[in-house]
Legacy VTK file of the C-alpha trace (Angstrom):
# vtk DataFile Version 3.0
C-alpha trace
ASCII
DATASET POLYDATA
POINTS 331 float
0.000 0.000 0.000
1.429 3.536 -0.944
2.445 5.810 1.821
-0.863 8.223 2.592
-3.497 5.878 1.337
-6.005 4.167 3.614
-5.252 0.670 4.709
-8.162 -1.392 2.849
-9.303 -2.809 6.427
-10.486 0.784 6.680
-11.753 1.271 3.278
-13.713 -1.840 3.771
-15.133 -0.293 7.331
-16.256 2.729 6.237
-18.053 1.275 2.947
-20.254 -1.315 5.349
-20.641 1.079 7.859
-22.248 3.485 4.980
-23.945 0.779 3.535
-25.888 0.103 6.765
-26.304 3.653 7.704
-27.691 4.592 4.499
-30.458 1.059 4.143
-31.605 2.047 7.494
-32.082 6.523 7.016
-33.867 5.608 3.605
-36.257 3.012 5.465
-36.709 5.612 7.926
-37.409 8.388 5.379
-39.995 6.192 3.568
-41.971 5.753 6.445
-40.696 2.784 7.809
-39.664 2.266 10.891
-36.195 0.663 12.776
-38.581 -2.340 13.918
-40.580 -2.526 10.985
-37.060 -3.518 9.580
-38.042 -7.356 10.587
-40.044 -7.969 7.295
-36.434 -7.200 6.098
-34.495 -10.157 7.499
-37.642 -12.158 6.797
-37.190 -12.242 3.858
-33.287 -12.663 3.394
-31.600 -15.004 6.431
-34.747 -15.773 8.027
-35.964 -18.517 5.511
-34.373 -21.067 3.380
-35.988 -19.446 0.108
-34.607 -16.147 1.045
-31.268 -17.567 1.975
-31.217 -19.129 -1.073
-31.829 -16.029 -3.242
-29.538 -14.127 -1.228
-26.803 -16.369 -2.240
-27.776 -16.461 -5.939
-27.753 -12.515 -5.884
-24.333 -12.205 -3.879
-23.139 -14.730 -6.037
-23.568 -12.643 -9.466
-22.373 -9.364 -7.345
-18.962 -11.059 -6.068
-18.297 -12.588 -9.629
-19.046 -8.739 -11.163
-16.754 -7.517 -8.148
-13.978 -9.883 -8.874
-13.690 -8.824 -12.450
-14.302 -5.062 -11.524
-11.307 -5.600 -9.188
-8.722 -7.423 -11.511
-9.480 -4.123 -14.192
-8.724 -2.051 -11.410
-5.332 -3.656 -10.228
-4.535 -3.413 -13.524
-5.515 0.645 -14.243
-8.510 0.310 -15.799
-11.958 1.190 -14.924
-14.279 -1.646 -16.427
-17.884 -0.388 -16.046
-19.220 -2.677 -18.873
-20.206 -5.606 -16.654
-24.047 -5.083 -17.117
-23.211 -5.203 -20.969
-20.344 -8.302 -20.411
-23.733 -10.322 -18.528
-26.093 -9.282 -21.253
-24.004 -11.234 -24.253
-23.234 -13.775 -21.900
-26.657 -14.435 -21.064
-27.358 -14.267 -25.281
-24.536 -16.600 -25.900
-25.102 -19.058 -23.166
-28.768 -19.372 -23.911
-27.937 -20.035 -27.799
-25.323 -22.564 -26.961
-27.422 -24.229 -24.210
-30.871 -24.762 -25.756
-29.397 -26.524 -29.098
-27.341 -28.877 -26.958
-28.236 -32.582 -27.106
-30.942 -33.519 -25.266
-28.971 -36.624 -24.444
-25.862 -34.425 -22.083
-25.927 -34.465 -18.394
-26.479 -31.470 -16.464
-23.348 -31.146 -15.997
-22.041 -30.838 -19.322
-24.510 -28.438 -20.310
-23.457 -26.320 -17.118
-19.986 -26.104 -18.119
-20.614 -25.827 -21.821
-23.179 -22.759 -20.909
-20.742 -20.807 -18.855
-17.445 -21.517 -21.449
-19.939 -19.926 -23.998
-20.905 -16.965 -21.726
-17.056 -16.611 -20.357
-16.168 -16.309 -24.284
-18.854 -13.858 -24.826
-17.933 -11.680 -22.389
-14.264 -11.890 -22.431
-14.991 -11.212 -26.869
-17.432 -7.767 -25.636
-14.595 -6.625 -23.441
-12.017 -7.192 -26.512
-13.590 -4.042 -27.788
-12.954 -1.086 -25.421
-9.680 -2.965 -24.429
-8.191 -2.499 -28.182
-9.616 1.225 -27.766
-7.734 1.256 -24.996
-4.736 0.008 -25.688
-4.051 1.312 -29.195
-5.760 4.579 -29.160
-5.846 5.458 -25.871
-9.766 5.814 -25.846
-10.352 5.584 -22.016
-12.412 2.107 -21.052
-14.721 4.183 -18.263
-16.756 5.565 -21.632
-16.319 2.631 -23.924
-17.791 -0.116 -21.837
-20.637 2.067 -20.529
-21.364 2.706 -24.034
-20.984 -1.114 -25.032
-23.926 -1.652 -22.176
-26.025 0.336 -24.808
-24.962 -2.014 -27.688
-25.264 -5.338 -25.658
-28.600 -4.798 -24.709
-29.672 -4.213 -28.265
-27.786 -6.599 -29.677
-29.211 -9.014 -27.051
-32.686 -8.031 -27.928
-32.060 -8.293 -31.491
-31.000 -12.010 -31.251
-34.129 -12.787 -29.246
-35.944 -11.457 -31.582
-34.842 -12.976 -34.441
-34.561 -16.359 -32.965
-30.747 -16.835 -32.279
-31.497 -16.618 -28.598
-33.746 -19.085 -27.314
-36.449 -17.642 -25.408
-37.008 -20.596 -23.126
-34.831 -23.091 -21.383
-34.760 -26.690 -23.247
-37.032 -29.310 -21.353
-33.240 -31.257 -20.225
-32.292 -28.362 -18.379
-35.119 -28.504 -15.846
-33.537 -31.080 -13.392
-30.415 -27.894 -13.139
-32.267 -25.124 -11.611
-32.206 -26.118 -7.593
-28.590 -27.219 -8.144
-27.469 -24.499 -9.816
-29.439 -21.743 -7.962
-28.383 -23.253 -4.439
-24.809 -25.039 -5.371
-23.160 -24.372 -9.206
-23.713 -20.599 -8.854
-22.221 -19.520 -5.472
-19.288 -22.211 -6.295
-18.057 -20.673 -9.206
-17.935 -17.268 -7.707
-15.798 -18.643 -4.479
-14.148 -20.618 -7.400
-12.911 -17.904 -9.423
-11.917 -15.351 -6.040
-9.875 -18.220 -5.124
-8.125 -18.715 -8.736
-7.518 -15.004 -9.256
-6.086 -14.846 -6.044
-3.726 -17.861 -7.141
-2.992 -16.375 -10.375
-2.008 -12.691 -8.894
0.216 -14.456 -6.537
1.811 -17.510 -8.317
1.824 -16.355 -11.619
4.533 -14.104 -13.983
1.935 -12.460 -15.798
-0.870 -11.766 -12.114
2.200 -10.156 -10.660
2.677 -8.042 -13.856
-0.986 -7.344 -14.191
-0.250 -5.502 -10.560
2.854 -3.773 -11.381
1.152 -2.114 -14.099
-1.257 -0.410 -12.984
1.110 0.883 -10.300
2.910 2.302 -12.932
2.813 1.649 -16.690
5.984 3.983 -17.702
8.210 2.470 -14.951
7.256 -1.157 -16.259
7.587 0.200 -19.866
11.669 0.496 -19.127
11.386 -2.608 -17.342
10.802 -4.247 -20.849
7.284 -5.916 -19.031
4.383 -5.683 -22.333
2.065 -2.990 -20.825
-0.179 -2.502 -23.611
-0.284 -7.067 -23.338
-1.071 -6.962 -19.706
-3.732 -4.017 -20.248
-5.351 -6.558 -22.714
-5.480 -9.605 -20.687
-6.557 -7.821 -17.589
-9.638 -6.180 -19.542
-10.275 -9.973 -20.961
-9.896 -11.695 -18.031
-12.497 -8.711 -16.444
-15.264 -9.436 -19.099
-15.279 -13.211 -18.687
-15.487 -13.372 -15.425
-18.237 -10.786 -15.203
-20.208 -12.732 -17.781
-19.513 -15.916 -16.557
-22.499 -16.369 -13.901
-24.489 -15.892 -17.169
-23.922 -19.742 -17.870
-25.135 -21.161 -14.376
-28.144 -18.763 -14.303
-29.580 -19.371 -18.143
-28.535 -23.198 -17.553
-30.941 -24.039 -14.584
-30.930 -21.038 -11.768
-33.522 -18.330 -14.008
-34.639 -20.743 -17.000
-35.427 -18.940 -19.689
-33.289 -16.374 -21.227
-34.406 -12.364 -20.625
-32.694 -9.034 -20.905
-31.289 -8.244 -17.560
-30.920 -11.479 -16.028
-29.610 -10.103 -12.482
-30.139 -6.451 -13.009
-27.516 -4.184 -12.141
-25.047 -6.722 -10.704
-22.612 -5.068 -13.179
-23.013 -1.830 -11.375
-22.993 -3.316 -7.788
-19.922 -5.153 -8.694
-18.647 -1.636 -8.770
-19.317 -1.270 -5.376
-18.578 -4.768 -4.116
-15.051 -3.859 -5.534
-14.689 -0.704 -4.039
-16.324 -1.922 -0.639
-14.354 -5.185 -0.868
-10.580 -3.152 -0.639
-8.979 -6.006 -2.960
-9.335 -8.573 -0.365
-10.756 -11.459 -1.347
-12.787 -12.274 2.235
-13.288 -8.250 1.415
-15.012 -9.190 -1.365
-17.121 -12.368 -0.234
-18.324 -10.243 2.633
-19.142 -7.085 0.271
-20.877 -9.306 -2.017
-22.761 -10.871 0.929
-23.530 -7.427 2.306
-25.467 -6.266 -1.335
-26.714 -9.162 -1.895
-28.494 -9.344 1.412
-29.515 -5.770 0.662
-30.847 -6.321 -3.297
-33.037 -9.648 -1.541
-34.532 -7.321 1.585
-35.162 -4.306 -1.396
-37.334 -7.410 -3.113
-38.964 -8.495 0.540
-39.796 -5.032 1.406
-41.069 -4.307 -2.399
-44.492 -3.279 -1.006
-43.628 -0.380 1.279
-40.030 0.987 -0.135
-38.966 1.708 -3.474
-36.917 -0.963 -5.220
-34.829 2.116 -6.538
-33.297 2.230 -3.104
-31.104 -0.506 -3.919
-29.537 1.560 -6.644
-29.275 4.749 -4.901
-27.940 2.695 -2.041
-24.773 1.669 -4.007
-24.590 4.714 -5.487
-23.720 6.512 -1.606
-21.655 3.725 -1.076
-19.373 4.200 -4.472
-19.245 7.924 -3.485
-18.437 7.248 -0.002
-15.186 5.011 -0.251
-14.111 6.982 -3.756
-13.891 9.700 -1.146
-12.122 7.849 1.230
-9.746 6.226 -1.010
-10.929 6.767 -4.976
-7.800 3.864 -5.958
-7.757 0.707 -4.417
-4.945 -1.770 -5.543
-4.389 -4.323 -3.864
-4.110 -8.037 -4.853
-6.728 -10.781 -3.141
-3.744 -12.915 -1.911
-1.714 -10.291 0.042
-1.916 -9.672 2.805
-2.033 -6.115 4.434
LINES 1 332
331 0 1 2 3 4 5 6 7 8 9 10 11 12 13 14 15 16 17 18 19 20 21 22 23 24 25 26 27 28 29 30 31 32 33 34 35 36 37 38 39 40 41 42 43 44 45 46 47 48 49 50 51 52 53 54 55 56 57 58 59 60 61 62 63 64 65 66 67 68 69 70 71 72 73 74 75 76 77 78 79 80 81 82 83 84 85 86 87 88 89 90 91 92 93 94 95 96 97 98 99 100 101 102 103 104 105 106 107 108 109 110 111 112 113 114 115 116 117 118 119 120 121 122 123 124 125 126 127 128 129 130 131 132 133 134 135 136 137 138 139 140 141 142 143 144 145 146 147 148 149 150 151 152 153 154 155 156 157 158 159 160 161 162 163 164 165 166 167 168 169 170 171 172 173 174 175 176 177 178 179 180 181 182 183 184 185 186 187 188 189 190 191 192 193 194 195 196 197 198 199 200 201 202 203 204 205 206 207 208 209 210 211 212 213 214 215 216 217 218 219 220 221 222 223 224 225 226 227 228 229 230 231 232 233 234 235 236 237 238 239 240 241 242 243 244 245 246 247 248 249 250 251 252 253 254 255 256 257 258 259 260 261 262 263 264 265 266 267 268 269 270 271 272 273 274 275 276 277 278 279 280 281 282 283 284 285 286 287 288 289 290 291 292 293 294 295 296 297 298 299 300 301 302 303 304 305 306 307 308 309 310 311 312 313 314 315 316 317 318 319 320 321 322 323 324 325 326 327 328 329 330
């Protein structure tokens, strides 16, 4: 950590503590009161169906935060995750609804989420060439290729390339993969990035860049190769909870399968300080938050949720706007 910055133990505090702080003064201000909060936890720890969605929603946020993060170790600023899900969600359905009837779940699990890791990774291709060869900064380009992916993912729907319903042999997937597949391959790729930004020639590079790209310019390390990868590695792993979900957790294939985990992945980055029990905890945190916004549906505003990470992004940019660090160091 550079001298003058705030530790990430810090930056983590102050996000949760804003994140709590905020939920309950925007209860309050819509007319509800500390113990009317109940119906709240009710409907999120208090019941195995809302324990269950809870995880699926955390799930999709800590996958969006984990690719958020490795953009942001690396310099860049990948705000395209909404758009990365969106053609992951296309490509995953398309693949996974003209698959032999004949394949175990399994198969069609993994085969789904290769084709929605592809997709994504092939989206954020696009503002990472921008990036890297003309310098067009990625902030812009992937919010701008959220535009594109959502009509490009309407177009395909409507013209049939998208299925708009789950095959009949994906049925027997959706308790597995809402309750087991899903929240594994989040925990599954936190614990290989972490591996790969420790272990690895090109994680450790990934790092040094974005503390520095001149500096690792005269070092001879590829910058502009690095910058690629990272903004790669970023989209897949945004867009690769698109495979569980079409396969068996949401069925059929819509527009905004887990709306706005791109943008709370944001915040589960920011929140999460680089750390990867940071960012299982962060994820945990909004995901509890986006399930009680859905329990208490009747009497608040779901648009809470949004404005909700939106204090929360403001709140630790102000308190440190840069976090770096990798999920396997330590402090």
């Amino acid at each position: 950590m550079m001298p003058g910055r705030a530790s990430p133990r810090f930056v983590a505090a102050v996000g949760l503590s804003v994140a709590w702080i905020a939920f309950d003064a925007l209860a309050i201000a819509h007319g509800q009161s500390l113990a009317s909060l109940g119906l709240f936890f009710r409907g999120t720890w208090g019941t195995g169906e809302g324990i269950g969605a809870v995880l699926r929603a955390a799930s999709a946020l800590l996958l969006a935060g984990v690719a958020v993060h490795v953009a942001l170790r690396a310099g860049l600023f990948n705000a395209g995750a909404d758009g990365q899900i969106a053609v992951g969600c296309a490509a995953a359905s398309a693949v996974a609804s003209r698959l032999p009837p004949a394949w175990s779940g399994g198969a069609v699990l993994a085969t789904a989420s290769i084709a929605a890791a592809a997709a994504g990774a092939a989206w954020a291709a696009v503002p990472a060439v921008l990036r890297v060869r003309y310098r067009a900064h990625e902030a812009i380009t992937t919010i701008l290729m959220n535009r594109v992916a959502a009509a490009v993912a309407m177009a395909a729907l409507a013209r049939g390339v998208v299925a708009p319903a789950a095959s009949a042999h994906l049925a027997p997937l959706h308790a597995a993969a809402a309750g087991v597949a899903l929240p594994l391959v989040a925990i599954g790729a936190v614990l290989a990035v972490a591996s790969v930004e420790r272990w690895t020639r090109i994680g450790r590079e990934m790092g040094l860049v974005g503390m520095g790209r001149e500096a690792c310019a005269a070092e001879r390390i590829p910058v502009g190769a690095r910058l690629l990868q990272a903004m790669l590695a970023s989209g897949a792993i945004a867009a690769l909870s698109s495979g569980v979900i079409v396969a068996g957790a949401a069925g059929p294939f819509a527009p905004g399968v887990e709306p706005g985990a791109g943008f709370g992945g944001i915040a589960v980055a920011l929140v999460g300080g680089g750390r990867a029990v940071g960012l299982v905890l962060a994820a945990l945190l909004f995901g509890t938050l986006a399930r009680g916004g859905v329990a208490m549906g009747a009497v608040v505003p779901g648009a809470m949720m949004d404005v909700l990470q939106a204090v929360v992004i403001v709140a630790v940019a102000f308190v440190d706007a840069r976090p770096r660090g990798a999920l396997a160091e330590p402090a």
